[in-house]
N, C-alpha and C positions, 0 to 999 in steps of 0.2 A: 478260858485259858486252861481250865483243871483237862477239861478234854484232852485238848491241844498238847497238851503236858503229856497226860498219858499213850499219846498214839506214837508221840515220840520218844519216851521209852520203848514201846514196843520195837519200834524201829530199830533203836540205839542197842539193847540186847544183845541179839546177834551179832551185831556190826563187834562190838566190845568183847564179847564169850573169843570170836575168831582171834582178833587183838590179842586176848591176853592168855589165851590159850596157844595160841600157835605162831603168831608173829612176834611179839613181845617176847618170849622166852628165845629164840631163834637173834633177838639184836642187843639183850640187856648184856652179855658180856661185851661189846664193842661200843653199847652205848646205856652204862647202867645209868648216869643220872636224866640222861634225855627220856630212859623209858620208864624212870620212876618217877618222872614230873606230870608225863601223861598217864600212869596206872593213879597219881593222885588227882589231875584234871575229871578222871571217868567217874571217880569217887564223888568230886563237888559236884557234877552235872546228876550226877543218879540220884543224889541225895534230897537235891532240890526237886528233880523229879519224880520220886517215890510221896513227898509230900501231897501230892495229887492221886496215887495210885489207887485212888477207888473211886477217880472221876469227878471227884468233886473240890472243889475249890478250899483250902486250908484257912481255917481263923485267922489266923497270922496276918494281919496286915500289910508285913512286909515282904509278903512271899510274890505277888504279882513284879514288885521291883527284884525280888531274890533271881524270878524267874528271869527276868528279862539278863541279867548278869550273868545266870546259865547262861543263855543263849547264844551272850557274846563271847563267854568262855567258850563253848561248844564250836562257833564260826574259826576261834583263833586256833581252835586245838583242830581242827579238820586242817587247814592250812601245814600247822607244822607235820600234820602224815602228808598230805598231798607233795610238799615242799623238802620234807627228811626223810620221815621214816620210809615211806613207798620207796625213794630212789637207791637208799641206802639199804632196803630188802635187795631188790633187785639188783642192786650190784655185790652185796654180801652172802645171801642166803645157799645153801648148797641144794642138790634135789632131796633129799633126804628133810631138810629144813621145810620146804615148800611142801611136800608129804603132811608134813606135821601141821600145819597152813589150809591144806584141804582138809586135812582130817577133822579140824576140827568146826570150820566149816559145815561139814556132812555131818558132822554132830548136831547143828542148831537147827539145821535144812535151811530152806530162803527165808531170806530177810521179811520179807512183805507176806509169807502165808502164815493164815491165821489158825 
């Protein structure tokens, strides 16, 4: 699971750096409590998943159940970008905004290189 954990922070990094660097700032004035519910969803997800950050599985007895509630947290909060935030980029964002969106993007490089 500590593995599993960490490959998925890897993952989530990037995904989030892009998020709250360049999309998040771009919708918090039209949607400040929606994007501060997910700048705190990213928080409880990293948090549980830094607990494994060196691969290995945490004392904590309760962190394999900690983890699996990331997880579902993690499934509900992809949904609400899939379901809000994307559609209401995409209809709000100016070119200038979406600039800001690659840029920071090209900041992290891909997602998946190691």
């Amino acid at each position: 699971m500590a593995e599993v954990a960490q490959e998925i922070a890897r993952v989530l990094g990037p995904h989030t750096h892009v998020e709250e660097q360049g999309l998040f700032p771009a919708l918090a004035g039209d949607f400040p409590d929606q994007i501060a519910t997910l700048e705190a969803e990213h928080r409880r997800i990293e948090a549980v998943l830094a607990e494994a950050a060196d691969g290995t599985a945490p004392a904590d007895p309760t962190w394999p159940d900690r983890l699996m509630e990331a997880m579902a947290l993690l499934r509900d909060h992809i949904l609400k970008e899939q379901d809000g935030v994307f559609p209401a980029a995409l209809a709000n964002l100016s070119t200038e905004e979406w600039e800001a969106v690659e840029a920071a993007r090209a900041a992290v490089g891909g997602v998946l290189s190691r």
